[in-house]
C-alpha positions as CSV (number, residue, x, y, z in Angstrom):
1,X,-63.8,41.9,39.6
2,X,-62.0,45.0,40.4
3,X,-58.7,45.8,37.7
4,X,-55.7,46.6,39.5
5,X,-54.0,50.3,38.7
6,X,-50.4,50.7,39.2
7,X,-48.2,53.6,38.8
8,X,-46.8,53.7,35.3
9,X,-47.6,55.6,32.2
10,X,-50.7,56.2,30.2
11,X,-50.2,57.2,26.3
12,X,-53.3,58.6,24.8
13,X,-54.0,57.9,21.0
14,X,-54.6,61.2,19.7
15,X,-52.5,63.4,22.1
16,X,-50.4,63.1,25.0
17,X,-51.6,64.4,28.5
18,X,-48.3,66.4,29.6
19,X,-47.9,67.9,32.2
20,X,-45.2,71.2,32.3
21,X,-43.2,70.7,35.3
22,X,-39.9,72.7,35.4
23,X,-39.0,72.5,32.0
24,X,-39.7,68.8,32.1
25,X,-42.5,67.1,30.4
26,X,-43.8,64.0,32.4
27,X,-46.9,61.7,31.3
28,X,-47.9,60.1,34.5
29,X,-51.1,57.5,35.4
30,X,-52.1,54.0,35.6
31,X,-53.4,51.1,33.6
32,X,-54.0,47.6,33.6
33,X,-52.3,45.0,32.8
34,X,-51.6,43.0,29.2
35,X,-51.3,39.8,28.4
36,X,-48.6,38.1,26.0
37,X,-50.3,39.1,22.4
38,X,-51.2,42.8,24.4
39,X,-55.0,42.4,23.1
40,X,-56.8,41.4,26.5
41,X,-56.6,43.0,29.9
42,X,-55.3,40.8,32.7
43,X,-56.8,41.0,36.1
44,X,-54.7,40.7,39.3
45,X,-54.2,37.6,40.6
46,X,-56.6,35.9,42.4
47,X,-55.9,36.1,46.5
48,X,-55.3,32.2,47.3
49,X,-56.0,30.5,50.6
50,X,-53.1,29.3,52.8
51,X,-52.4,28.7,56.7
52,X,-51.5,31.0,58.8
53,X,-48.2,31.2,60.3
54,X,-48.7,34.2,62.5
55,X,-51.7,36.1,63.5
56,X,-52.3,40.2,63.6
57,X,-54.7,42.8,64.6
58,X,-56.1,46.4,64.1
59,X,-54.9,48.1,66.6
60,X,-56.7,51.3,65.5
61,X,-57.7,53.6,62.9
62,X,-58.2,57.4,61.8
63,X,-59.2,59.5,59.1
64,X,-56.7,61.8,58.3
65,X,-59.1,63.9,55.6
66,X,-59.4,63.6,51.8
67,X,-57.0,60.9,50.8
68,X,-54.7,61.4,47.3
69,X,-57.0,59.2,45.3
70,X,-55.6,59.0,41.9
71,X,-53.0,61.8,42.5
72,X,-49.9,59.3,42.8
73,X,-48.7,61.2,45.5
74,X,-48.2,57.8,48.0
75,X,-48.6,59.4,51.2
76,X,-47.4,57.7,54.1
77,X,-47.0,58.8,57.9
78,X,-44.0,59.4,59.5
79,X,-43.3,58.1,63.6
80,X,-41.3,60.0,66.1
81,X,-40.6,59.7,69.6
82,X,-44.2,57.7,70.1
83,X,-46.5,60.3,67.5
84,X,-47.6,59.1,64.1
85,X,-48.1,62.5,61.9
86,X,-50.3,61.9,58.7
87,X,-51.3,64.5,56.3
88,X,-54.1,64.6,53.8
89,X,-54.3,66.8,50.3
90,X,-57.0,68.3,52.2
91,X,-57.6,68.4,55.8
92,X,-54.1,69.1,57.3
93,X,-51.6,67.1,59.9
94,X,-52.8,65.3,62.4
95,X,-50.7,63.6,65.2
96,X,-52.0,60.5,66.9
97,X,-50.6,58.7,70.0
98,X,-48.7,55.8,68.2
99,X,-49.7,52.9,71.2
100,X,-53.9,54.4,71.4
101,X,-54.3,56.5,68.0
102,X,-55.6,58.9,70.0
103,X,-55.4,62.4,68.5
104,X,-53.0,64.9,70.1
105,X,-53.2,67.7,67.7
106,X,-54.4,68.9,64.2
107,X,-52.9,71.8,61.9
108,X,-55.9,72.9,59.7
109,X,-54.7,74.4,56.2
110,X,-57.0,75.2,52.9
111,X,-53.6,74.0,51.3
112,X,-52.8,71.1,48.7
113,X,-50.5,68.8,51.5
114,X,-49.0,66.4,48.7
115,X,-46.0,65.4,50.3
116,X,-46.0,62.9,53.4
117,X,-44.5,64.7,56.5
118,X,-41.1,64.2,57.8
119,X,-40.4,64.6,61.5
120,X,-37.2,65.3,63.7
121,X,-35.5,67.9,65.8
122,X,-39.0,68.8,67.5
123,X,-40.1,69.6,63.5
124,X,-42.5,68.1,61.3
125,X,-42.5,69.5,58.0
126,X,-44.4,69.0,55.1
127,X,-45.0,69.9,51.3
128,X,-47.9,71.3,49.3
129,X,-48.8,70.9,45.9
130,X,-48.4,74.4,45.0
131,X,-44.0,74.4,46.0
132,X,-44.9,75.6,49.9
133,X,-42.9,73.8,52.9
134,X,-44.6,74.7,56.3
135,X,-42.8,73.5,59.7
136,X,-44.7,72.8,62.3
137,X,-43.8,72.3,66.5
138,X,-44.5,68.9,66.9
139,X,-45.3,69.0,70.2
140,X,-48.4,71.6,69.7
141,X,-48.8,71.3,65.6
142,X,-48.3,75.4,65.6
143,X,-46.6,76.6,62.9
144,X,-43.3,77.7,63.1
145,X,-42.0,78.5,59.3
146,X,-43.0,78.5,55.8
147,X,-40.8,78.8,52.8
148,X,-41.5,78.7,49.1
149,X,-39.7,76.1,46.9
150,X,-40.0,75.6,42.6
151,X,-42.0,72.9,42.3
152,X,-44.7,70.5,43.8
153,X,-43.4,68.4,47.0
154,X,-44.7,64.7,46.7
155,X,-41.6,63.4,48.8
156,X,-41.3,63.6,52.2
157,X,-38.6,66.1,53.7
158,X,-36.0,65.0,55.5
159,X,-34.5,67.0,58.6
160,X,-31.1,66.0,59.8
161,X,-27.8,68.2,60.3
162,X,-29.6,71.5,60.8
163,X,-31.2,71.3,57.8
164,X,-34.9,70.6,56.0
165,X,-33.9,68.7,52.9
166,X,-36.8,68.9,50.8
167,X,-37.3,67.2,46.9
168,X,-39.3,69.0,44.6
169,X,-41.0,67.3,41.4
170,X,-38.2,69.1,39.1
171,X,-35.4,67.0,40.3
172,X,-34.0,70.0,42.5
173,X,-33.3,69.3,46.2
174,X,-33.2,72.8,48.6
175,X,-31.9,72.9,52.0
176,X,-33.7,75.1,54.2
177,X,-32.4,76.2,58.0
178,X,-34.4,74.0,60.7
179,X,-34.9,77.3,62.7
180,X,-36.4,80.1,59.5
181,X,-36.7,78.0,56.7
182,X,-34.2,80.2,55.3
183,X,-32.7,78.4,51.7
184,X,-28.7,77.4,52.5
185,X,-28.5,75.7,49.0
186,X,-30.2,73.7,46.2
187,X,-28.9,71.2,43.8
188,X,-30.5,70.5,40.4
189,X,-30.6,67.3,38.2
190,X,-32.0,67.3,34.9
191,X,-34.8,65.1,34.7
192,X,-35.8,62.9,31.5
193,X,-38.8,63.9,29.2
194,X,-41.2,60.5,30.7
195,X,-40.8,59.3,34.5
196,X,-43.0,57.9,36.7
197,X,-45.3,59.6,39.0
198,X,-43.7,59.7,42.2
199,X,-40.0,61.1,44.0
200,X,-38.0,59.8,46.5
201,X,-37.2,61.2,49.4
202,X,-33.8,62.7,50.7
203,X,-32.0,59.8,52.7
204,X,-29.4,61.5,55.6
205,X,-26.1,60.1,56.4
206,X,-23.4,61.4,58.6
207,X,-22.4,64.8,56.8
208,X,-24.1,63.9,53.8
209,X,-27.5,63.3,51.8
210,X,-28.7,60.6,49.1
211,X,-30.6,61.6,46.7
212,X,-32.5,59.5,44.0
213,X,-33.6,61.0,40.9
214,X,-35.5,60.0,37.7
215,X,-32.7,59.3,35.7
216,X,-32.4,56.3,37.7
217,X,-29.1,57.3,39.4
218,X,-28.5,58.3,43.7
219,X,-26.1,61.3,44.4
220,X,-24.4,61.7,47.3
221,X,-24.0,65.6,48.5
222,X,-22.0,67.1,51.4
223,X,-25.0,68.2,53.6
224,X,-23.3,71.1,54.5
225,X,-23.4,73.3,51.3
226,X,-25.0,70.4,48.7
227,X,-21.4,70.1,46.8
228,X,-21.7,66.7,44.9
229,X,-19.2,64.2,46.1
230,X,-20.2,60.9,43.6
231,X,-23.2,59.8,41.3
232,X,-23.8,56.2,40.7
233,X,-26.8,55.0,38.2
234,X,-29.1,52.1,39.3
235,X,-31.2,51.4,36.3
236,X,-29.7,52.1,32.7
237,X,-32.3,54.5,30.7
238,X,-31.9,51.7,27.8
239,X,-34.5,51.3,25.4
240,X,-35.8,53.0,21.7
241,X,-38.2,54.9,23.4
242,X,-38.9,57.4,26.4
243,X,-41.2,54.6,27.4
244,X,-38.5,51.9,27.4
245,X,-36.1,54.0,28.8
246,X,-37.8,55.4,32.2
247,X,-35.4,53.8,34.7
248,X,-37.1,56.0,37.7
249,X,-35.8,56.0,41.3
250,X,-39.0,56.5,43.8
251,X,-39.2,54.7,46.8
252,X,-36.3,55.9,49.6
253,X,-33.0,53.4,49.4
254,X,-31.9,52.4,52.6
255,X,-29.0,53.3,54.2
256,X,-27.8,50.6,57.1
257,X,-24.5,51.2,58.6
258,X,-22.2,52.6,55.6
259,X,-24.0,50.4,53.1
260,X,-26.7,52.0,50.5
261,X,-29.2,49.9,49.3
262,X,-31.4,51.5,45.9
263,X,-34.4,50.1,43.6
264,X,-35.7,51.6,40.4
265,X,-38.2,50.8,38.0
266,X,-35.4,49.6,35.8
267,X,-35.8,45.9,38.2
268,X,-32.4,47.1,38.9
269,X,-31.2,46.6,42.9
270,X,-27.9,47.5,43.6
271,X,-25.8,48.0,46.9
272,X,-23.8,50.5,47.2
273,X,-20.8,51.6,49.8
274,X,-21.9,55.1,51.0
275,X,-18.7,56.8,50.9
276,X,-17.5,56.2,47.4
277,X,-20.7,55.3,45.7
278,X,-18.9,52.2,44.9
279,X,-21.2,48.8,43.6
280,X,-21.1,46.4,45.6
281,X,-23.1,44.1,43.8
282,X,-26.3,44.3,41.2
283,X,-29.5,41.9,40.5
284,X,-31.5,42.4,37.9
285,X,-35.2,42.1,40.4
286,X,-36.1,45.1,41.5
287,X,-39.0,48.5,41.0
288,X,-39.6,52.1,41.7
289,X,-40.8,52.1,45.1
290,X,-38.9,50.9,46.9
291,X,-37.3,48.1,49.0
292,X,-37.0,46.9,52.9
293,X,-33.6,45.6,54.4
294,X,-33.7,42.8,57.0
295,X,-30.7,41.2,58.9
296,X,-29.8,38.7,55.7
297,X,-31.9,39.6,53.0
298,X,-33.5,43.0,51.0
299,X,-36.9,42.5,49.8
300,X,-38.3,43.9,46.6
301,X,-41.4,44.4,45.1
302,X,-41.4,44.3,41.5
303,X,-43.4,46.0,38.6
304,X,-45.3,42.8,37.7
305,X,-46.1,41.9,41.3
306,X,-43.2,39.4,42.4
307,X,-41.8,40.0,45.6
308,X,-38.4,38.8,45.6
309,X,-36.4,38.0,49.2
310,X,-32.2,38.8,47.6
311,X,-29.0,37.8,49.9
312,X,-28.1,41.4,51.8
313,X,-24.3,40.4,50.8
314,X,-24.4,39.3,47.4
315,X,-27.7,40.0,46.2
316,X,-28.3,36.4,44.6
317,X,-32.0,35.3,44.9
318,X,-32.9,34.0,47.5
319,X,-37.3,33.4,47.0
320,X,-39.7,34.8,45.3
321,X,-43.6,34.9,45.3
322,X,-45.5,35.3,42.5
323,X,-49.3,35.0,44.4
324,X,-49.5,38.2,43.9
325,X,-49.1,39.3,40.1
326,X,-50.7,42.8,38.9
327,X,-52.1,43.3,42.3
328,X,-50.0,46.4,42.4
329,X,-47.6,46.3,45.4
330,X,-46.4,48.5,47.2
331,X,-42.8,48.5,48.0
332,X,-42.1,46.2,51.1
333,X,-41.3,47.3,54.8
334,X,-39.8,44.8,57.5
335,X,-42.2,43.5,60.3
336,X,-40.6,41.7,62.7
337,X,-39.9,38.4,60.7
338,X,-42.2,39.4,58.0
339,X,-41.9,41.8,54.7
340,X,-45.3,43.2,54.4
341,X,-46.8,44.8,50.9
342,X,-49.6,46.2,50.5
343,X,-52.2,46.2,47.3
344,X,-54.4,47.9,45.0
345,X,-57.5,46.5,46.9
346,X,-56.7,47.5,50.6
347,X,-55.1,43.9,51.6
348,X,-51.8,43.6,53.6
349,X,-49.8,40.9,52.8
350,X,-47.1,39.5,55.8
351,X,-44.5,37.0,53.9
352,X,-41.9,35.4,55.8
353,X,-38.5,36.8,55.3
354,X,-36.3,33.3,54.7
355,X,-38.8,31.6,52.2
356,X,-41.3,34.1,50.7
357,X,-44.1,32.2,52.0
358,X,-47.5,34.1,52.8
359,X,-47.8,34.1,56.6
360,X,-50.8,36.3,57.1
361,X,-53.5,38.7,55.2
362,X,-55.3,41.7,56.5
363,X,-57.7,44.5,54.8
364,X,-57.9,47.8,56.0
365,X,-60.8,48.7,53.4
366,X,-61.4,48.7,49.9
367,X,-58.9,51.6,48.9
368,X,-56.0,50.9,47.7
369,X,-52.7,51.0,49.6
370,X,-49.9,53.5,47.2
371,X,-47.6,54.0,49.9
372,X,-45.3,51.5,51.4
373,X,-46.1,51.1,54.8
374,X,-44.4,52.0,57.9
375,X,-43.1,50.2,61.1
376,X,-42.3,51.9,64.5
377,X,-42.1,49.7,68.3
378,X,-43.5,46.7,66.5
379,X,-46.9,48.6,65.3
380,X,-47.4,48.9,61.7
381,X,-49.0,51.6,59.9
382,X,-50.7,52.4,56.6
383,X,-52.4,54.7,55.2
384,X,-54.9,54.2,52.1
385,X,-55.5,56.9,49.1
386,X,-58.8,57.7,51.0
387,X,-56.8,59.1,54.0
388,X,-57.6,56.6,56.8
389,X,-55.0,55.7,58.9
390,X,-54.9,52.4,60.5
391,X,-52.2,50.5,62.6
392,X,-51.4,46.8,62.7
393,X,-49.8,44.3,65.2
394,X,-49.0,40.9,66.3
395,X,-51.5,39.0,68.5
């Protein structure tokens, strides 16, 4: 059977594999699980039948080019005004009609595209391994701007206000103009010595941007000139060591209406009002990734592989599912009625929002799924570590 991989640390006996990232020291891989005496490894959990409650479809696939294989990087695509844009580490953007998948454009570049794109004000922009940012038309893919930033891009940018807000993997996030890619500002947060592989990406609000660091705490900053205007921590670096202590925030927190809703690996959830930064409530069920918001409940995926449905008011539990342990999940988007998670083995997993239950199963290969997957006019999308592309819907 294949062993799951999930994206956590890996210690090495002898010596530690560190990587020198701006001053920061970060150990990042993946390994199996461990049972209760830590001797034995533990594979994922078998997939279980059940009945259907609902029924979907590929609606179509594409390869995007080389996928991010082991790179932790979880690329997703990004959907604007009926395009899907995808990038590869190598092979470019592509855009793809979102209803027929048929290609519209392609950029080629010989660079390292790490970062998933993010799309708006007729831009899509993304990151390169080597700390470039290149902005492309997004109606013809031609290239508009490039600018340099300090570090690696594995987070999407995020364009909003005039501005390209764009995370780099040393916890600094630069504002660049929309029109030259001219730097307005930057903000730095120190970054602890052990985090996990991965960033989040900038979230936009009205005159202001969220940003979620490794230190397991969101900042809000004026968008305007990047002053910061609160900081609130979502998981407590507790613990003897760096290991027990990474309280990483990766996955983008949702912001619906003036309400901020962040994850971390902590297993810490919290709610937050936008404005003040104030808590509105905590659960202790939560991981890095990320979460999805529906009407009533937010959904988490946690380290271990429970998926857990929490009230959107309170944050009491509501389900959980644990059919799924040490498949490692990604972090759950909203489909229709469903919260869907994907898995180290190229499955999909629909569960119904009000119980938890497993409503419907699909594979889109037999590459793992790192990203959390994305939902635009009812069609959902994912892409695999290989780079294909493929996109789901109802029957």
């Amino acid at each position: 059977m294949k062993r799951a991989t999930g994206p956590v640390v890996r210690l090495v006996a002898a010596a530690t594999i560190v990587a020198a990232l701006g001053g920061c020291s970060t150990v990042k891989g993946w390994f199996s699980g461990k049972d209760k005496e830590g001797e034995k490894p533990v594979d994922p959990a078998e997939l279980v039948d059940f009945t259907p409650a609902t029924s979907v479809s590929k609606l179509w696939s594409a390869n995007v080019g080389k996928g991010e294989k082991r790179l932790g990087l979880q690329q997703v695509p990004v959907v604007d005004d009926g395009r899907v844009y995808a990038a590869a580490v190598e092979g470019g953007v592509r855009a793809f009609d979102l209803q027929t998948g048929k290609q519209v454009w392609q950029y080629k570049s010989d660079l390292r595209l790490s970062g998933g794109p993010g799309a708006g004000d007729g831009l899509v922009v993304v990151g390169t391994l080597d700390g470039q940012v290149i902005a492309l038309d997004a109606a013809t893919g031609a290239e508009k701007w490039q600018a340099k930033v300090p570090n690696e891009v594995i987070a999407a940018p995020a364009i909003g206000q005039g501005m390209v807000y764009v995370r780099t993997n040393d916890g600094r996030v630069t504002a660049l103009s929309v029109e030259s890619g001219e730097r307005r500002w930057f903000w730095n947060n120190e970054l602890p010595s052990l985090t996990v592989r991965g960033n989040a990406p900038v979230v936009t609000g009205p005159g202001v941007v969220f940003a979620a660091s490794d230190d397991g705490t969101v900042t809000a900053l004026a968008g305007n000139d990047g002053r910061p205007m609160w900081t609130q921590a979502v998981g407590i670096p507790e613990g003897r060591s760096e290991l027990e202590r990474m309280a990483d925030v990766d996955g983008a927190p949702v912001l619906e209406g003036s309400t901020l809703y962040v994850t971390s690996f902590k297993k810490e959830t919290v709610a937050l009002e936008g404005p003040s930064g104030r808590p509105l409530w905590t659960r202790d069920n939560g991981g890095a990734g990320g979460l999805g918001v529906t009407s009533s409940a937010v959904v988490v995926s946690d380290p271990a592989g429970t998926v857990w449905g929490l009230d959107k008011y309170s944050g009491s539990a509501l389900w959980s599912n644990t059919t799924l342990a040490r498949r490692s999940l990604t972090a759950p988007t909203i489909h229709g009625d469903y919260a869907v998670v994907g898995d180290y083995d190229g499955y999909l997993h629909w569960l119904k929002t009000d119980n938890g239950d497993v409503a419907a199963r699909a594979r889109v290969g037999g590459k793992a799924i790192r990203g959390k997957p994305v939902v635009a006019d009812g069609i959902l999308l994912v892409q695999d570590v290989e780079g294909g592309l493929t996109a789901f819907g109802f029957k």
